[in-house]
Short mmCIF file of the C-alpha atoms (twelve columns), coordinates in Angstrom:
data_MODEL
# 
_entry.id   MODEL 
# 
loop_
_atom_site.group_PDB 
_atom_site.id 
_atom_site.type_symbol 
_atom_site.label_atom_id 
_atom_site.label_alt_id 
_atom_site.label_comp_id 
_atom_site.label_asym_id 
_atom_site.label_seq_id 
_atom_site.Cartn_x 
_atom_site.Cartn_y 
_atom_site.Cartn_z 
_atom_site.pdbx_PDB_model_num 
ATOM 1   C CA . UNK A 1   6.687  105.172 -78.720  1 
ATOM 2   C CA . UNK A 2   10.372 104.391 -79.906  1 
ATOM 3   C CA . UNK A 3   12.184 106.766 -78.157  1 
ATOM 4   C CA . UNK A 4   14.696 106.956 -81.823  1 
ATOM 5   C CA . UNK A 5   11.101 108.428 -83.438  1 
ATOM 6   C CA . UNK A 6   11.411 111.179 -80.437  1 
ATOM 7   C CA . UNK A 7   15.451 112.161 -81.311  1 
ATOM 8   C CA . UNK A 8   16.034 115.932 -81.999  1 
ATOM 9   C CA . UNK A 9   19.350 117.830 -82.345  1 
ATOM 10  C CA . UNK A 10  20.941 119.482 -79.081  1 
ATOM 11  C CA . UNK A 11  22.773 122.508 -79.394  1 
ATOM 12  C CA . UNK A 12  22.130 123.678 -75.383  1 
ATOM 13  C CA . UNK A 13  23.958 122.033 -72.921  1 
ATOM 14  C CA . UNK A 14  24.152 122.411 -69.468  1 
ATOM 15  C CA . UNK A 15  27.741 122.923 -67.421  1 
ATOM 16  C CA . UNK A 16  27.456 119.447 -65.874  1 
ATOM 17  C CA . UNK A 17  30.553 117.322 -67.269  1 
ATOM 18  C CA . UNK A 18  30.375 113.424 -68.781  1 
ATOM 19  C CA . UNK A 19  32.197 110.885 -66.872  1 
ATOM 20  C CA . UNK A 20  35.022 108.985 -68.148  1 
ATOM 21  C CA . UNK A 21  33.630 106.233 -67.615  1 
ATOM 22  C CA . UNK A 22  30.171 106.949 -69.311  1 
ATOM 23  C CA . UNK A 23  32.035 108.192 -72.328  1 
ATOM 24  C CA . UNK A 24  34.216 105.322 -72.672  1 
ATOM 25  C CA . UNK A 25  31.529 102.873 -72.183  1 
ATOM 26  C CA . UNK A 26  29.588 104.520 -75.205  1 
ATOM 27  C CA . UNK A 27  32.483 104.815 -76.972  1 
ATOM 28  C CA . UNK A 28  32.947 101.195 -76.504  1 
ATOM 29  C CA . UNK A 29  29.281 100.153 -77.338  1 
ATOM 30  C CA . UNK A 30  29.607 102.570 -80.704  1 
ATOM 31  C CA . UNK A 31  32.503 100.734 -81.825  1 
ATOM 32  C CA . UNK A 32  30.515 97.419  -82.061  1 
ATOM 33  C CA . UNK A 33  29.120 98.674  -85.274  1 
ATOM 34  C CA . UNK A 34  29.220 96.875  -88.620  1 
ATOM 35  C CA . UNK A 35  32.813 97.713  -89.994  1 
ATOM 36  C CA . UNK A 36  33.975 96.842  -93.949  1 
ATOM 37  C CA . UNK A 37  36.296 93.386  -93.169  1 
ATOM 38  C CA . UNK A 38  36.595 94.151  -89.063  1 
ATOM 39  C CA . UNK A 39  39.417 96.604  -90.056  1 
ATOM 40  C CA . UNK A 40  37.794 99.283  -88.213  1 
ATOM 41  C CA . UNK A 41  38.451 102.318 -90.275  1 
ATOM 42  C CA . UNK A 42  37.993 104.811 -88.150  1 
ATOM 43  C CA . UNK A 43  39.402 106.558 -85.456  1 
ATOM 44  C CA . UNK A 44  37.521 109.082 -82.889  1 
ATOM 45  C CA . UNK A 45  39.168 112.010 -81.673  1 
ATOM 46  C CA . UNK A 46  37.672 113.471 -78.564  1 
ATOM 47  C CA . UNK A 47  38.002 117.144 -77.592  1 
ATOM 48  C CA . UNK A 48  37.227 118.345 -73.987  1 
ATOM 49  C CA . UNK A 49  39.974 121.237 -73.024  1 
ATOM 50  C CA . UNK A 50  39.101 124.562 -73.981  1 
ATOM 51  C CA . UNK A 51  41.941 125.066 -75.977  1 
ATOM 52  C CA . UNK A 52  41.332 121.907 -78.126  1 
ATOM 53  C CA . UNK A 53  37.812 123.079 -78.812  1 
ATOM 54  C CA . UNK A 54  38.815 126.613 -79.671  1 
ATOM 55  C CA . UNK A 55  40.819 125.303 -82.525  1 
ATOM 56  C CA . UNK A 56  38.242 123.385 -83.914  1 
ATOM 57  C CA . UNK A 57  35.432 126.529 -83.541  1 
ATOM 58  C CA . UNK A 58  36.748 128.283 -86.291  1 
ATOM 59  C CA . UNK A 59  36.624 125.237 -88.685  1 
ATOM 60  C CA . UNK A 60  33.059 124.985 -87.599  1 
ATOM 61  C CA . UNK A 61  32.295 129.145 -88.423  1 
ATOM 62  C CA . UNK A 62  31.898 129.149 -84.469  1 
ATOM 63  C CA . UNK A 63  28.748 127.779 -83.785  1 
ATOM 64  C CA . UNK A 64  28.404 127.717 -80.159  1 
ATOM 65  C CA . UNK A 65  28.048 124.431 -79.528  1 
ATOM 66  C CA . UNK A 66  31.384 123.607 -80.199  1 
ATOM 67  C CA . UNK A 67  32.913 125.682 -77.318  1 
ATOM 68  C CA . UNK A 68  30.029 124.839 -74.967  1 
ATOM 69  C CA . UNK A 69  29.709 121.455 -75.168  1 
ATOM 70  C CA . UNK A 70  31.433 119.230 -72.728  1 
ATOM 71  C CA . UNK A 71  32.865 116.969 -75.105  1 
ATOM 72  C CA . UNK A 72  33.369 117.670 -79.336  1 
ATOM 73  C CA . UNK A 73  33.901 113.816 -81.190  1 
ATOM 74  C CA . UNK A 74  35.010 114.164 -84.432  1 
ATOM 75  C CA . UNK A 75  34.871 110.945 -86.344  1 
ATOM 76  C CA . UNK A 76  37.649 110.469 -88.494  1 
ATOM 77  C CA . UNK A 77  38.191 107.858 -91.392  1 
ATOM 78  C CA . UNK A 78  41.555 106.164 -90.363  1 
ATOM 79  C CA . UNK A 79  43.689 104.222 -93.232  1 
ATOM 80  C CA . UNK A 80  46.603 105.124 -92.018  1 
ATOM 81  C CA . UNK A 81  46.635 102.636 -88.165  1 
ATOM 82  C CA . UNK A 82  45.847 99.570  -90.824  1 
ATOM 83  C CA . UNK A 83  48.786 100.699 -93.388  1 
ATOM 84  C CA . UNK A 84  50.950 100.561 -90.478  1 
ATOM 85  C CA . UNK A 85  50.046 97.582  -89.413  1 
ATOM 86  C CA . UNK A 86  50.615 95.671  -92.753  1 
ATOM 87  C CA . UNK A 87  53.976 97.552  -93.381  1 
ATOM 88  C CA . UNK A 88  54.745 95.789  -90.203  1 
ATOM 89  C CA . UNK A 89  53.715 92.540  -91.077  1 
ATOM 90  C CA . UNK A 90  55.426 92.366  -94.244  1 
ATOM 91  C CA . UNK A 91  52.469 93.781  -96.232  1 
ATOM 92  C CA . UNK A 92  52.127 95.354  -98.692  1 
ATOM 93  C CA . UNK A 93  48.849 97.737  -98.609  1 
ATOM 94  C CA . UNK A 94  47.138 99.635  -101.138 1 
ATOM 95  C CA . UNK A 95  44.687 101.761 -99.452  1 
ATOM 96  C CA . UNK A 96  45.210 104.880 -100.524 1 
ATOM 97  C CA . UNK A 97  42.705 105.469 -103.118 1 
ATOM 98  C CA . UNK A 98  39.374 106.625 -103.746 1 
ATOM 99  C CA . UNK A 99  37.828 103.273 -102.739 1 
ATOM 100 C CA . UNK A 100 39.434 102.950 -99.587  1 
ATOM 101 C CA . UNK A 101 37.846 106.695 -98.674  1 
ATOM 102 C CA . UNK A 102 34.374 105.772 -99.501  1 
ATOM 103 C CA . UNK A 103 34.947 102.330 -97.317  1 
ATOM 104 C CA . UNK A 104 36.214 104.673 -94.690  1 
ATOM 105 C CA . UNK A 105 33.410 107.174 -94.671  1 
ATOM 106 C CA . UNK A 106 31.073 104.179 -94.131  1 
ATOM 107 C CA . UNK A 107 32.785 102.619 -91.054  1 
ATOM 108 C CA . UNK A 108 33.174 105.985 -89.296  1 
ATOM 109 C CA . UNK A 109 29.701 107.174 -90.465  1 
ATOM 110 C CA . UNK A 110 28.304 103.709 -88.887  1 
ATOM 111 C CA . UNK A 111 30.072 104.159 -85.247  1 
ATOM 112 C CA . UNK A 112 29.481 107.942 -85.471  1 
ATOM 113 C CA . UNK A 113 25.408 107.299 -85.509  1 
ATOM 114 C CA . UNK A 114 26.265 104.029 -82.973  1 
ATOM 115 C CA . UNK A 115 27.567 106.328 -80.739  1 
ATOM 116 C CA . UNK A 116 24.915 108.752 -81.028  1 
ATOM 117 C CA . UNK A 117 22.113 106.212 -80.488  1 
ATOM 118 C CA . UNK A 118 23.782 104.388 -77.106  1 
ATOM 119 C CA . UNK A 119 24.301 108.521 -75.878  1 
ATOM 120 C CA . UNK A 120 21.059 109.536 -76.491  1 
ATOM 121 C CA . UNK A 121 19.603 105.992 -74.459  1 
ATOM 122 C CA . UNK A 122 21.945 107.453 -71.624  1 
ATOM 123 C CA . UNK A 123 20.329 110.887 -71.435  1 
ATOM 124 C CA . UNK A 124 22.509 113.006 -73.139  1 
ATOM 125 C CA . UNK A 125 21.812 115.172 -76.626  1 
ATOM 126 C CA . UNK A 126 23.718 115.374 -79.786  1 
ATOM 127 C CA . UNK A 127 24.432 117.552 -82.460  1 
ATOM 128 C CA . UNK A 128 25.677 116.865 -85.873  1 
ATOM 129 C CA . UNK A 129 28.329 119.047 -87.302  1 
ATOM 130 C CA . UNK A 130 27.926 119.307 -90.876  1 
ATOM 131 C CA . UNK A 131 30.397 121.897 -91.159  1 
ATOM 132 C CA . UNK A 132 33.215 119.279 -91.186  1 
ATOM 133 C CA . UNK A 133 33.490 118.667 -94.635  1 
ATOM 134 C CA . UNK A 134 33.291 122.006 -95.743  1 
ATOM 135 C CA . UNK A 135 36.812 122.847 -93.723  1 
ATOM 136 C CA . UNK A 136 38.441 119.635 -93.489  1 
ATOM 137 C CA . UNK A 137 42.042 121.379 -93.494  1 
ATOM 138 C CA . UNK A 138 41.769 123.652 -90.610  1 
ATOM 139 C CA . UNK A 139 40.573 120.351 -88.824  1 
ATOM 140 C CA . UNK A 140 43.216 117.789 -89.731  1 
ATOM 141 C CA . UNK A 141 45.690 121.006 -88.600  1 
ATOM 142 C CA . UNK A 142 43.778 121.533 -85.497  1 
ATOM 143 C CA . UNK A 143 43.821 117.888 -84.629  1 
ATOM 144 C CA . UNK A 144 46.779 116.966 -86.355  1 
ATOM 145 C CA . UNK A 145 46.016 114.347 -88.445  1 
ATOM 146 C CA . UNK A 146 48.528 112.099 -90.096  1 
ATOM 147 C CA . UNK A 147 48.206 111.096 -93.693  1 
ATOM 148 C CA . UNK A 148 45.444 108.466 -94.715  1 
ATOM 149 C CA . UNK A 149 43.396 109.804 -91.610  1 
ATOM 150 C CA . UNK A 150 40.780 112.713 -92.436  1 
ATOM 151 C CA . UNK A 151 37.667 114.249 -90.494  1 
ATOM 152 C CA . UNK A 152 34.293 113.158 -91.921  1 
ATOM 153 C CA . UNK A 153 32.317 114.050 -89.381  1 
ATOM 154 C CA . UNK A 154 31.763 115.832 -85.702  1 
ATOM 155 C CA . UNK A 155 29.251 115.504 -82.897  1 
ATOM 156 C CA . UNK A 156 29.072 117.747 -79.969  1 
ATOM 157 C CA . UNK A 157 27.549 116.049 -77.070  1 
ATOM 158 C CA . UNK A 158 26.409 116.646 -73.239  1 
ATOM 159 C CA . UNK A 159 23.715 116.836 -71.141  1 
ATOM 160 C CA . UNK A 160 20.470 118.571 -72.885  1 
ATOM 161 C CA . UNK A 161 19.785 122.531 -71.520  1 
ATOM 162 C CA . UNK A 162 16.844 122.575 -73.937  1 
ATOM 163 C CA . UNK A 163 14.043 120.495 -75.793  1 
ATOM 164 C CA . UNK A 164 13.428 121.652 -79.195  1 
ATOM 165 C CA . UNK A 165 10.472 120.561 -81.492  1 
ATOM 166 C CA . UNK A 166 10.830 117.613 -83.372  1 
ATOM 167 C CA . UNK A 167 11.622 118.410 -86.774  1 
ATOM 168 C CA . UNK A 168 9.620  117.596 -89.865  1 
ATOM 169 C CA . UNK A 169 10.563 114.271 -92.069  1 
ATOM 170 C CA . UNK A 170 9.292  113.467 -95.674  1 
ATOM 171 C CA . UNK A 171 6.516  110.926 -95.448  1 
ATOM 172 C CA . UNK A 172 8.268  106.915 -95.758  1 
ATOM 173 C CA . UNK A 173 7.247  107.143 -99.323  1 
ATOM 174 C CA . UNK A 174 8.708  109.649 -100.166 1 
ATOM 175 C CA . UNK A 175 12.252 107.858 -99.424  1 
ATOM 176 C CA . UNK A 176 11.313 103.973 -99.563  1 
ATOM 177 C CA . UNK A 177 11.426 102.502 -102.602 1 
ATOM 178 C CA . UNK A 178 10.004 98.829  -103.284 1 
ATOM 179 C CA . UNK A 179 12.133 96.831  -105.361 1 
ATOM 180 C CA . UNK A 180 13.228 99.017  -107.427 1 
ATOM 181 C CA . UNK A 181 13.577 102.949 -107.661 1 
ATOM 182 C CA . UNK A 182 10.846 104.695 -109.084 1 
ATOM 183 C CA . UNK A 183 11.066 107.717 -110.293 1 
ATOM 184 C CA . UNK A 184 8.808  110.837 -109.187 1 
ATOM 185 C CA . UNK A 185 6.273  112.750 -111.030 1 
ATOM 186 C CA . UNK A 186 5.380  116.062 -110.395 1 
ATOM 187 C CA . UNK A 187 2.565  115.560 -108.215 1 
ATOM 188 C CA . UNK A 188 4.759  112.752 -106.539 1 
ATOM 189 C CA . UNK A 189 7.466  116.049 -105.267 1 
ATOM 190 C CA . UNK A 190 3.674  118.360 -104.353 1 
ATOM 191 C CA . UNK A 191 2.489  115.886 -102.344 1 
ATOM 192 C CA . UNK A 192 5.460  114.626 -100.521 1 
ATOM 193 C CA . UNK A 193 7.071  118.443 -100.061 1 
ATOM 194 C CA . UNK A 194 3.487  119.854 -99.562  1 
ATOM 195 C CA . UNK A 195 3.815  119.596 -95.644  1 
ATOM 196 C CA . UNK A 196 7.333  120.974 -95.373  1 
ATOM 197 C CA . UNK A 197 6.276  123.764 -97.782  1 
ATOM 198 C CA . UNK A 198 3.726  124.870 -95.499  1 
ATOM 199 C CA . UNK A 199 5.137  125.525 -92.268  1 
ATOM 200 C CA . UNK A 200 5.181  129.009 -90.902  1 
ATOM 201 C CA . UNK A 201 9.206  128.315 -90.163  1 
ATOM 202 C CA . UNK A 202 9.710  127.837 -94.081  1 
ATOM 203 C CA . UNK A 203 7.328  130.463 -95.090  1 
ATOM 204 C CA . UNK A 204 9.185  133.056 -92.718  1 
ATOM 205 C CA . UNK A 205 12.736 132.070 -94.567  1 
ATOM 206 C CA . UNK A 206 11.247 132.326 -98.334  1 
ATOM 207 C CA . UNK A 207 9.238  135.776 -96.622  1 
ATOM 208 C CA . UNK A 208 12.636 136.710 -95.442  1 
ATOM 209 C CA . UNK A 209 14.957 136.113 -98.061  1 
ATOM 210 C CA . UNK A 210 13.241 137.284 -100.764 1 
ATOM 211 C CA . UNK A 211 12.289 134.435 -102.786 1 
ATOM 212 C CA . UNK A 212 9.153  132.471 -104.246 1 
ATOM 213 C CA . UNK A 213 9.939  129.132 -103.035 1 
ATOM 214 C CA . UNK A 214 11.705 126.894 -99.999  1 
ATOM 215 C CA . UNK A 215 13.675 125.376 -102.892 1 
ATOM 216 C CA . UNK A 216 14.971 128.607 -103.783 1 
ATOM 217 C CA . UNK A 217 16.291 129.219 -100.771 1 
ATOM 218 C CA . UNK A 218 18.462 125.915 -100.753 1 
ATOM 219 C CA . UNK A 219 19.261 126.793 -104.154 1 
ATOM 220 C CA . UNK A 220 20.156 130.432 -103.718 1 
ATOM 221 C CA . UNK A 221 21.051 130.809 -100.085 1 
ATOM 222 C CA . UNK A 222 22.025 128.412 -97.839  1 
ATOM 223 C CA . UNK A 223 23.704 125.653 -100.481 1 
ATOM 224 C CA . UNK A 224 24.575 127.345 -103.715 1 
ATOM 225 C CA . UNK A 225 26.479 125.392 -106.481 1 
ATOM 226 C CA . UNK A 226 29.238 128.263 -106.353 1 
ATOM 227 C CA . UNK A 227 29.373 126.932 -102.383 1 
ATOM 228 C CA . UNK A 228 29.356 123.932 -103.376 1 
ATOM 229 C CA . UNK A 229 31.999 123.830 -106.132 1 
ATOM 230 C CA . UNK A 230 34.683 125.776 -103.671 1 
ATOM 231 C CA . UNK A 231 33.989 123.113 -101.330 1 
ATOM 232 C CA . UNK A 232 34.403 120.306 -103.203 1 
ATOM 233 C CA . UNK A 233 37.911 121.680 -105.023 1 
ATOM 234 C CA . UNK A 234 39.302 122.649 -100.776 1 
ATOM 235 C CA . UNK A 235 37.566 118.917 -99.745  1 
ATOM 236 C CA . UNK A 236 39.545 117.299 -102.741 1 
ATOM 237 C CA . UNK A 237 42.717 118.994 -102.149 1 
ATOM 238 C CA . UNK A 238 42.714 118.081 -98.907  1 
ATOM 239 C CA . UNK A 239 42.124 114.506 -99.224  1 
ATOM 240 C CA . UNK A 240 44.981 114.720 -102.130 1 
ATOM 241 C CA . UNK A 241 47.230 116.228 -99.180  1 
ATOM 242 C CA . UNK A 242 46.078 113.247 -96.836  1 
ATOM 243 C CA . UNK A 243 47.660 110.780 -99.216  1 
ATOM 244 C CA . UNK A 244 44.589 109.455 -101.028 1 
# 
């Protein structure tokens, strides 16, 4: 079996460090991915001392990955290296708008999941931070970032100190289209939620929380709209602060 089909998230790692050299040859494979013009918008900021990584916990509401992994990646888009490079050219650039961001997100999104491919080939285990756009602030102060650069996403990665069960996907048709989108009907969402509905994992958190349904606990616990609206005002004040 594809060993990609097998990938789970790693938030135990054991004390052994990574290499230089390993990390900088993954680093190097990862930034071989597709990139909007070959501008490479993107820069990666790794964190190993124990000081860098306990500024960045907080950002991340201190999940314990971040001070206990060997190395914390966080995946930044990067306008601001290209800028430069045009104003000293005799350039003039204009990528300090909304478009530019998006382009951005895509480049360092793309050698963010390179990189966690070619690590996860080598042995080691990765974990996602989501948490990065919901502080990106206390990050860009942490890691001092200068304007037209701004965190989009983290990865904490070492060697694996535990093997989790996979965890559930929507069937392929619930997410591939043909040609065009089509729309779901109601027995389209049953059917294709029915599985996730029914684990004893999901049943415990609806059991636990009170509710009648998993939706309801996205909804109402873990990703409110109130959430969501105070995170999207602090996310577009920051990027206003970045320059874009």
């Amino acid at each position: 079996m594809n060993k990609m089909k097998q990938r789970r998230t790693i938030r135990k790692y054991q004390s052994r460090d990574i290499s230089d050299d390993l990390l900088n040859d993954l680093l190097a494979t990862a930034c071989r991915a597709s990139t909007c013009g070959n501008m490479q918008c993107y820069s990666i900021v790794a964190t190993r001392s124990a000081e860098g990584k306990a500024a960045l916990a907080p950002a991340h509401f201190h999940q314990p990955m971040v001070t206990q992994a060997p190395v914390v990646l966080t995946f930044c888009i990067d306008l601001h290296r290209f800028t430069r490079w045009c104003e000293l050219r005799r350039a003039t650039p204009g990528y300090n708008n909304f478009e530019w961001f998006v382009t951005g997100s895509v480049d360092a999104l793309l050698v963010a999941q390179s990189f966690c491919t070619a690590a996860e080939e080598a042995g080691l285990g990765i974990c996602y931070l989501g948490t990065t756009t919901f502080n990106p602030q206390a990050i860009i102060d942490a890691l001092h970032l200068p304007p037209l650069v701004f965190p989009i996403t983290t990865v904490t990665v070492g060697w694996p100190d535990e093997e989790p069960a996979l965890t559930d996907r929507l069937p392929l048709e619930a997410v591939v289209h043909q040609e065009t989108y089509h729309d779901y009907t109601p027995s389209d969402i049953d059917r294709f939620y029915a599985y996730k509905e029914s684990l004893q994992e999901n049943l415990q958190f609806i059991a636990e929380n009170g509710k009648e349904t998993l939706a309801q606990v996205f909804t109402d616990v873990r990703y409110t709209k109130k959430d969501s609206e105070e995170m999207s005002k602090s996310l577009y004040e920051a990027m206003k602060r970045q320059g874009f």
